[in-house]
C-alpha positions as CSV (number, residue, x, y, z in Angstrom):
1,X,0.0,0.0,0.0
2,X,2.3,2.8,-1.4
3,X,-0.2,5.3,-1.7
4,X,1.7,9.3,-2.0
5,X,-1.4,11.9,-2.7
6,X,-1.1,15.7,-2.9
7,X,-5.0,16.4,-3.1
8,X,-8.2,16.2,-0.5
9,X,-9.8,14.5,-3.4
10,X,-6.7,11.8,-4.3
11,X,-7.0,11.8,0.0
12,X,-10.5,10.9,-0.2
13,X,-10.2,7.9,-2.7
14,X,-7.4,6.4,-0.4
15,X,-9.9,6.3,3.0
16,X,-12.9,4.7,0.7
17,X,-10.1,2.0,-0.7
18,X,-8.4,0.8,3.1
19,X,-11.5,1.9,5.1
20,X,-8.5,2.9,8.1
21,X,-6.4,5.7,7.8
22,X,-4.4,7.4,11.5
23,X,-3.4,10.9,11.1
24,X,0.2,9.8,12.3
25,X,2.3,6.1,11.7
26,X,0.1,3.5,14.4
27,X,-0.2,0.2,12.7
28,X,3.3,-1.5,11.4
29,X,3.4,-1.4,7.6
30,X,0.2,0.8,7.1
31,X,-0.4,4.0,5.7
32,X,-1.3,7.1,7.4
33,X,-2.3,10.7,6.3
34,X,1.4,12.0,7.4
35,X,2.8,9.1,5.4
36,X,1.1,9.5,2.1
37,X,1.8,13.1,1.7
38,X,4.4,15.4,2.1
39,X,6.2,17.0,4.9
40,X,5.9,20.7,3.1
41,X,2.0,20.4,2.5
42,X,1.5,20.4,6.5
43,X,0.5,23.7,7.6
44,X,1.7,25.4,4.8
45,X,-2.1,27.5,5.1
46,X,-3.2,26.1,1.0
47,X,-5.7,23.6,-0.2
48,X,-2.9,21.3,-0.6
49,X,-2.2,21.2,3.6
50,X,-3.6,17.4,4.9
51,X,-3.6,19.3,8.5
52,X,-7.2,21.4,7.3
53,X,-7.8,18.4,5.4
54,X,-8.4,16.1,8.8
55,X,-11.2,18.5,9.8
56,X,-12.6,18.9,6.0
57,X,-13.4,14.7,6.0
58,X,-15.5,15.0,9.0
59,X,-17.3,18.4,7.9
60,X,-17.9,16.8,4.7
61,X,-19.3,13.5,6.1
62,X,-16.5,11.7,3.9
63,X,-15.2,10.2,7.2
64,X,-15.8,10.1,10.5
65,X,-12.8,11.7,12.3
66,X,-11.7,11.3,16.1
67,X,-9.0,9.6,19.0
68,X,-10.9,6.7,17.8
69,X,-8.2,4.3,18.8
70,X,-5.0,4.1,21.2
71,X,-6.0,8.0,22.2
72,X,-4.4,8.6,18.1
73,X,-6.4,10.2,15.8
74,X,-7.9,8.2,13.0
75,X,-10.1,8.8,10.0
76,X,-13.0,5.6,9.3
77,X,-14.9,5.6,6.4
78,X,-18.2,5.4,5.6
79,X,-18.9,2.0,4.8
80,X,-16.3,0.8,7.9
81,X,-17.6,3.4,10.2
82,X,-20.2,1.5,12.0
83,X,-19.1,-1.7,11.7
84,X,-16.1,-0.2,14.0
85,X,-18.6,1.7,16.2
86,X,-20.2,-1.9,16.9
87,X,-16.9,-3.0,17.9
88,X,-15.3,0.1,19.3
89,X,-18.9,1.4,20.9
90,X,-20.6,-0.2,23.9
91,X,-24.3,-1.7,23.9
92,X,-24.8,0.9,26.9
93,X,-25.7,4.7,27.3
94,X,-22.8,7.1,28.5
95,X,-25.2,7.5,31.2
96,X,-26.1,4.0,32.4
97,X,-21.8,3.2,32.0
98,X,-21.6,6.3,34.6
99,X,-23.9,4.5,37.0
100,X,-21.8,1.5,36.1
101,X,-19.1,2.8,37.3
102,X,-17.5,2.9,33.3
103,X,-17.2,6.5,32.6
104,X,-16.1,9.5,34.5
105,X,-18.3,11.9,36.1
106,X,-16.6,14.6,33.7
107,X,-17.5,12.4,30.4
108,X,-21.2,12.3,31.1
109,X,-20.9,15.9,31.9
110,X,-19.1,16.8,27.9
111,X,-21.7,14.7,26.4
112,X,-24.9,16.0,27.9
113,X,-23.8,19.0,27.0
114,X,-22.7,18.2,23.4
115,X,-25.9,16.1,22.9
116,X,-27.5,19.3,23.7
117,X,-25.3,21.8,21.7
118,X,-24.3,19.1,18.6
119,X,-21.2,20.8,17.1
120,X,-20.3,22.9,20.0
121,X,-16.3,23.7,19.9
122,X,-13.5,23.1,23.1
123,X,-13.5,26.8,23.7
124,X,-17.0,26.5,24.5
125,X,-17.6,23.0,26.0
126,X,-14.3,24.0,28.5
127,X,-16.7,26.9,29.5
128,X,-20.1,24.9,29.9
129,X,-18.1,21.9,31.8
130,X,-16.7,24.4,34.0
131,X,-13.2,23.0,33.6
132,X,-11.7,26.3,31.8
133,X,-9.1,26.7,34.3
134,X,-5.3,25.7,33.8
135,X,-5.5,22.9,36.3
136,X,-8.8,21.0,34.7
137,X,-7.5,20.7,31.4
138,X,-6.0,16.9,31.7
139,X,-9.4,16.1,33.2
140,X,-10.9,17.9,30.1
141,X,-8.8,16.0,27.9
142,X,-9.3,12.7,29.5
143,X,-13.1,13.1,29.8
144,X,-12.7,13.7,25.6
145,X,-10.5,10.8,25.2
146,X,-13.0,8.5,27.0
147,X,-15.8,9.5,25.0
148,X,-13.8,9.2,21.6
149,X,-12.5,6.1,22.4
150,X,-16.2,4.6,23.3
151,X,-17.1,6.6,19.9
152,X,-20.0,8.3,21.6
153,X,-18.3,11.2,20.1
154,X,-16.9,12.7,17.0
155,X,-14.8,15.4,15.9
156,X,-17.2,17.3,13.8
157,X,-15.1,19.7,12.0
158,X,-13.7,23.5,12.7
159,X,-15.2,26.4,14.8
160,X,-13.2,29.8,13.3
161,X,-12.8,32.2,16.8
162,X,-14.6,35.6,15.5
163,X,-14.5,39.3,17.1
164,X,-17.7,41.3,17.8
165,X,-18.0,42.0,14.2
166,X,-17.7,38.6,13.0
167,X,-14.2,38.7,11.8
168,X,-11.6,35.6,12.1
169,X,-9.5,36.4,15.3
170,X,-7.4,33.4,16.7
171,X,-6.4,30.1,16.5
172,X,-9.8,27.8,15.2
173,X,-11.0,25.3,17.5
174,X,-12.0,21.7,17.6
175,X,-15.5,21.0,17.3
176,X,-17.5,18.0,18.5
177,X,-21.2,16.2,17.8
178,X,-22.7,13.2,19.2
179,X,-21.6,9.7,16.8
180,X,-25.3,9.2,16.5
181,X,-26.2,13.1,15.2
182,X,-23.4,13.1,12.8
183,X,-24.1,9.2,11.3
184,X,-27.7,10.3,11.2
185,X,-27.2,13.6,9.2
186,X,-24.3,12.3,7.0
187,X,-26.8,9.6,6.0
188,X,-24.2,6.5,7.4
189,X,-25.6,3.1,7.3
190,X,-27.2,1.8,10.4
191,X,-26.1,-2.2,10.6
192,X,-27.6,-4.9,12.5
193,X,-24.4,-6.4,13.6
194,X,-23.2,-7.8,17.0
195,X,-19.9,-6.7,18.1
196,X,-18.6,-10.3,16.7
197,X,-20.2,-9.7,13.3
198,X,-18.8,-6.5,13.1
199,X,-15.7,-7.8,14.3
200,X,-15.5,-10.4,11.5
201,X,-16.1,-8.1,8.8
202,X,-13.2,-5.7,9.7
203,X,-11.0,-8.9,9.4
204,X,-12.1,-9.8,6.8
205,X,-11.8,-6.3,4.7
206,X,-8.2,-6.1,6.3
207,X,-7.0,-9.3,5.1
208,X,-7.3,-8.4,1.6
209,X,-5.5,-5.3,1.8
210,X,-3.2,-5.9,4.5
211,X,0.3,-7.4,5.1
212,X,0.3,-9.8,7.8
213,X,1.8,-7.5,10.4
214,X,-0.4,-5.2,10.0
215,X,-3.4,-7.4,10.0
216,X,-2.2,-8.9,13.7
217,X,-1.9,-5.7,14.9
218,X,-5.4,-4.8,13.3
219,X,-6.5,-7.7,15.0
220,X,-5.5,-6.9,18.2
221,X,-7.1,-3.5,18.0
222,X,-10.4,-5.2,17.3
């Protein structure tokens, strides 16, 4: 899987053909966005920079985008997306894994208010969770983490800070959505799967484009 692309759109053809693709090197002998394009694209600021690209897949329901696995950020695509939700995902609420004892008091905290604010940025859901200050951000990052990694959430896309008069001022920030608001308006399939099924069919898909190291490894992640 040599794949070297310089456009979203050459970008976009290589996450429908492997299904998989980490921002960053995870699997052994596997592609990732940093590896298929080059070094000088990155935040270079043009339409040729994979780092707006990450955020453009999710925006544009291409892929969903988040710390989907190992805390690393990875882009799934359509088709694989649920069938790695059914693995990834739990058959529970956030809220009854709270109760459970599962997730963190700060998790169900980001997602009740993202469920109510779908596409709300950090800026914003630091505010609302009341962990703005210095001293709450790894709780604030570890909350996100849980949530991603359980795929309750997705990165969504880009908020663009504005002044009073609605001009850019800042850095842009994260934004986030429920998985089941952004499946439902990007149109994704909804399977019927068990977690085995799911499981099965990710193996499968894998082993036909996959070296055998990086199917193990695969394997071990699902």
């Amino acid at each position: 899987m040599d794949y070297k692309v310089k456009t979203y759109e050459e970008a976009i053809k290589v996450i429908e053909e492997i299904g998989l693709l980490p921002l960053a090197p995870l699997i052994p002998d596997y592609p990732s966005l940093n590896s298929i394009t080059s070094q000088s694209a990155w935040h270079s600021d043009t339409e040729f920079d994979p780092w707006i690209w990450r955020t453009k897949f999710s925006a544009d329901g291409v892929a969903g985008y988040g710390k989907f696995i190992k805390k690393k950020s990875n882009l799934v695509s359509r088709k694989l997306l649920p069938y790695v939700k059914a693995v990834l995902g739990s058959n529970e609420t956030v809220e009854e894994r709270y109760y459970n004892g599962n997730v963190s008091k700060e998790a169900l905290n980001l997602y009740e208010i993202i469920s109510q604010e779908e596409g709300i940025d950090t800026r914003e859901l630091r505010k609302k969770a009341g962990l703005k200050e210095k001293e709450n951000k790894k709780l604030f990052d570890h909350a996100l983490l849980e949530l991603q990694g359980a795929m309750d959430i997705v990165i969504s896309g880009i908020q663009e800070k504005k002044n009073a008069d609605g001009e850019k001022n800042g850095w842009s920030s994260t934004a986030f959505e429920t998985y089941d608001s952004w499946a439902s308006r990007n149109n994704i399939e909804v399977i019927g799967a068990d977690k085995e099924e799911a499981r099965n069919y990710l193996i499968d898909h894998f082993s036909r484009i996959c070296s055998n190291e990086s199917l193990n490894k695969l394997k071990k992640i699902f």
